[in-house]
Structures are given as structure tokens and as C-alpha cells.
N, C-alpha and C positions, 0 to 999 in steps of 0.2 A: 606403128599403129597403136591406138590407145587400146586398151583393154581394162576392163575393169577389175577391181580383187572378188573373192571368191564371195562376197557379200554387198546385196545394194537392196537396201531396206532404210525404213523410215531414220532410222540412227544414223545412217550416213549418206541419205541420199543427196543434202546440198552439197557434201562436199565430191561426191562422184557425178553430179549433175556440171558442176563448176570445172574438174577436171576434163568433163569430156565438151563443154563450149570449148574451151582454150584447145582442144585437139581439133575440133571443128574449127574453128577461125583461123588455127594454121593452117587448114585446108586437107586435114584429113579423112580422104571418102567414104574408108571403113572405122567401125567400131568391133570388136572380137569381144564376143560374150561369153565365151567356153569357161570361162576361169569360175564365173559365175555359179555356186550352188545354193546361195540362199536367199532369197528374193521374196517382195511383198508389192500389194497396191503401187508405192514408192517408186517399183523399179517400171514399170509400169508408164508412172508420169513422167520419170526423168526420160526414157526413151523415144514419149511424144514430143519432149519438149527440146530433146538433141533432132529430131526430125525437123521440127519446125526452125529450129535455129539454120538448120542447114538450108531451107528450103525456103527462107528469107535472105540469105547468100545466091539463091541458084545455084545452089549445087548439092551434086549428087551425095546421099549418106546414105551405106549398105550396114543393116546391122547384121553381125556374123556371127554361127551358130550359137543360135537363145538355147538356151536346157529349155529341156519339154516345160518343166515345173513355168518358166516364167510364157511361152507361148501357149501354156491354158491359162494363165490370166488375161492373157493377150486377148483368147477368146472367149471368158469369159464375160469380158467388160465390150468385150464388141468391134474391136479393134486391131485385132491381127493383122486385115489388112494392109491398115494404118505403118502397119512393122513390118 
């Protein structure tokens, strides 16, 4: 299962954006977000845009346990459910 490192912010979000398509197109259902403690706007967009990637496939993508920090962006921006 892919997971990402402990940072997904504007500095490296294409290349964690890019990492988790290629987990997605292998066909993998989950993403694990635990590792995750620093986060911005960024991490934000790459997660709607692994959603959509998956959901242009038909198929399912669970993201797995967000740190609170990036699920109040999530609803800040209006979109938690989205995630």
C-alpha cells in the first residue's frame, strides 16, 4: 500500500501526487496517510486529484487515517466529504 512520507506540501507535492497515480493505476484501493505530519492547501489537491484518478478507473480509493491537521483543511475548504 502506498503511503506517503511524513511531508506533502507545495514543495513536493508533484512528486507525491505522481507517486500515488502509479499506486492507483496498479490498482491499489488504499492510500495510508499516518506517516503524514506536515501538510498544506497542496496536500489537499493531490488527494482530490488521487480521488478522481481512481474514480475515472471505477474504482474504489479509501484514504487511510488523515492527521486531524490535514482533515480541517479538508473542512475548511469544504470537502471532507469529498475524502
Amino acid at each position: 500500500m502506498y503511503q506517503p512520507a511524513e511531508s506533502l506540501t507545495l514543495a513536493n507535492a508533484r512528486l507525491v501526487l505522481s507517486e500515488g497515480l502509479r499506486a492507483i493505476a496498479a490498482g491499489q484501493p488504499e492510500i495510508d496517510l499516518s506517516r503524514l505530519a506536515t501538510v498544506d492547501s497542496s496536500a489537499v489537491a493531490t488527494l482530490l486529484a488521487w480521488k478522481r484518478a481512481a474514480a475515472s478507473r471505477n474504482a474504489p480509493l479509501a484514504l487511510k487515517n488523515a492527521p486531524a491537521s490535514l482533515q480541517s483543511l479538508a473542512g475548511l475548504y469544504g470537502v471532507a466529504d469529498l475524502l
